[in-house]
N, C-alpha and C positions, 0 to 999 in steps of 0.2 A: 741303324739303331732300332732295337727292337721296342714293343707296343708300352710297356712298364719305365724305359728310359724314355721314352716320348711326355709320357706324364709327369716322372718327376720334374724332367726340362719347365716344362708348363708352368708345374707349383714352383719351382724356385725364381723362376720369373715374378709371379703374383705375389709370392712373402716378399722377393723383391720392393717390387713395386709398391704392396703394403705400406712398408715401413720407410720408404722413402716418403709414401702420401702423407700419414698419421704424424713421424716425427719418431714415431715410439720401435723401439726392439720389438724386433720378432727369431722366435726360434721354429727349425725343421728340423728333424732328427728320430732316433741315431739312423746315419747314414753308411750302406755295407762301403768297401774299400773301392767298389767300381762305381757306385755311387757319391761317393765325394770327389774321385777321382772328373767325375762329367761336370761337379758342380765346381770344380777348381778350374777346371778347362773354359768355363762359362765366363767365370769371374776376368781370366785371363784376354779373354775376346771381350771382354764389356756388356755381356748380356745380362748379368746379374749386378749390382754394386754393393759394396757395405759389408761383402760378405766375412765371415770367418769360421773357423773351425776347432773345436774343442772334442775329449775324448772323456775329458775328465783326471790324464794324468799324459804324460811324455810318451809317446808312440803306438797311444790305444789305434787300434785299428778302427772301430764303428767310430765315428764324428757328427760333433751334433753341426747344423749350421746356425750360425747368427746371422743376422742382417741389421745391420745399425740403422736406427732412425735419428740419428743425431743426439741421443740423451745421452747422458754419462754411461758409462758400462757398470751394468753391474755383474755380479758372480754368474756364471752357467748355472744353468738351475739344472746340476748333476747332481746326484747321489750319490753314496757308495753303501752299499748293504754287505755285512761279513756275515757270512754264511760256510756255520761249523757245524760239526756235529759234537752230539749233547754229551757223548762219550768217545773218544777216540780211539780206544780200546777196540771198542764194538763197529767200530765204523767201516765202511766199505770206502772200497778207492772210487770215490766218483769221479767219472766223465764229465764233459763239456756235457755232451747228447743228455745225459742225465738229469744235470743242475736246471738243462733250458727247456727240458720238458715237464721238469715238475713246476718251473714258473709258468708254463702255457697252460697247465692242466689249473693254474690259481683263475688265468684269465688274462695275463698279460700281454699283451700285442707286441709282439718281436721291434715294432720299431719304435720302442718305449724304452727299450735295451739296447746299452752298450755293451762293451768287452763284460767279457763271462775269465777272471784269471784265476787260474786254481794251481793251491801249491800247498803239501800238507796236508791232504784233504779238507783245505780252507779253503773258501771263494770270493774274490772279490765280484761283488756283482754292481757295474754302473748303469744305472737308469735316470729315467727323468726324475727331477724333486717328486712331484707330488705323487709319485707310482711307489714310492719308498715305505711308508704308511701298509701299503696292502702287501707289502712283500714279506712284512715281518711276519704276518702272517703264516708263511712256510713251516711245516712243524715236520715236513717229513722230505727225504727222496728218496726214492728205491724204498728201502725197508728200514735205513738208517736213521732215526730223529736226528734231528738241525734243530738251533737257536740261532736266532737272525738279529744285528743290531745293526745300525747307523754307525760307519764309522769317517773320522778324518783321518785314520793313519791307515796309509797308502805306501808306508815303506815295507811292510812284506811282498807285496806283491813281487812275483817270480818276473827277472827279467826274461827278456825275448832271446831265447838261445839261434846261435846260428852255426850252422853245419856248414865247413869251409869245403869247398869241391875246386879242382884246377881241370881246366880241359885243355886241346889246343880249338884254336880258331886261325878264320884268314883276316879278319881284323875287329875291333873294337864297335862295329854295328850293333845293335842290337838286333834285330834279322840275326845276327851270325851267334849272338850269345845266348836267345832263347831258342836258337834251333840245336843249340848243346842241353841246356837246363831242361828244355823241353824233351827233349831223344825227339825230334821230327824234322822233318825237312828243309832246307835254307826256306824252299818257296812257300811252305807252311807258315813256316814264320815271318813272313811276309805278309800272307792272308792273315794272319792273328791280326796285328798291326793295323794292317788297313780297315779288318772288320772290328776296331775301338776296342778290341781285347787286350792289348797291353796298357799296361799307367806309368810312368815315369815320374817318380818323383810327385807322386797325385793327380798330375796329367795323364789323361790319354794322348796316349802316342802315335800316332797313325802315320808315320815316316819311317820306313825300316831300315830307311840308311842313316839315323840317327847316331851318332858315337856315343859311346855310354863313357862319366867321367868316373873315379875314382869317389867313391863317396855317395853313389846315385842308385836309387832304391825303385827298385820296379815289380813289377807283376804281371803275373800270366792269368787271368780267369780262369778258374779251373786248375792249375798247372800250379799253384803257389806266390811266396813275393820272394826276394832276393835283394841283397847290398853286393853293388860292383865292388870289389878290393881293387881293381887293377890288373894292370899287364906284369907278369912276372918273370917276362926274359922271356928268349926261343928256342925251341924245340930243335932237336937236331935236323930236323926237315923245316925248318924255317920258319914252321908255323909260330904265331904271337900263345904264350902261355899265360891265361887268362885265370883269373882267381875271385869266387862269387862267396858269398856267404848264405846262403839256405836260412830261411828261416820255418824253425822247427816246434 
């Protein structure tokens, strides 16, 4: 585990322990997808307790962490900022790289932000509550003006598309099915796994003789995430025909 997962380890221990001491909630966040993935793994072993995880909407990837101190729950203290531009006509196709540079150039600290979702040249932008205020702020990207408001409605957002791929494999391991999705080696995929590069399902997965089920959602660092579909019948050389969904 490298020097930056050592530390988070650390803090989620102490907000841990925090809010277990106080009584009271504590939040950590937004947390990237390999990063909630270790704090899920945590929860799992009993190193952390209380924990939980929000995005701010159904399958955000960045997650904030909760840790319950025993008080009633209240809301995520998430935002949502819609970030248009002022004329559409006029407006440029902005990027992800785009949107998240012009908020860094405001001064906002990347782990203040969650998902960045753009469709239409609209952005859904999730951050923490009180980071929402300065974000209005924004009056430009690139060269195109933006108007920025608070919003609750979260039903435009673009769902998460996924590119369906079929390969053959010699069974339903995970080692066997990121050494397809990946193009590298069985034994590659192996060392991913052992060296805490894969998540399954928000865990890391460090067993690469794992079965992957129907339904079961993972990732590669670096390499992307992916939804197992299943075994789709066999190949005329007997191999198992295996079917993943890309997310794109």
């Amino acid at each position: 585990m490298d020097g930056g997962m050592e530390l988070l380890k650390k803090r989620l221990k102490e907000m841990s322990a925090l809010a277990e001491r106080t009584g009271r909630d504590r939040y950590l966040g937004f947390l990237t997808p390999a990063e909630a993935g270790l704090a899920r793994e945590m929860t799992v072993r009993g190193e952390i307790k209380n924990a939980s995880f929000f995005g701010g909407y159904e399958d955000a990837e960045r997650l904030m962490a909760r840790f319950s101190g025993g008080e009633e729950e209240a809301d995520w203290p998430i935002a949502c900022v819609l970030i248009r531009p002022r004329s559409e006509k006029f407006a440029e196709d902005l990027t992800h790289r785009d949107l998240l540079g012009a908020l860094m150039a405001l001064g906002v600290e990347r782990d203040v932000l969650g998902d960045l979702r753009i469709r239409d040249k609209k952005c859904w932008c999730f951050c923490r509550r009180e980071m929402a205020g300065h974000i209005l702020s924004l009056e430009e990207v690139r060269r195109t003006p933006v108007k920025c408001g608070i919003t609750e409605d979260i039903a435009g957002i673009p769902p998460l598309q996924l590119r369906t791929e079929r390969f053959t494999a010699a069974s339903e391991r995970i080692d066997a099915v990121v050494s397809e999705v990946c193009g590298v080696s069985r034994a590659a995929a192996s060392e991913l796994c052992r060296g805490e590069k894969v998540f399954l399902n928000g865990c890391v997965q460090t067993d690469p003789s794992r079965k992957l089920k129907e339904g079961d959602v993972f990732s590669v660092r670096g390499q992307g995430k992916f939804r197992y579909n299943g075994d789709r019948g066999l190949s005329k050389k007997g191999r198992m025909i295996l079917e993943v969904g890309r997310y794109v």
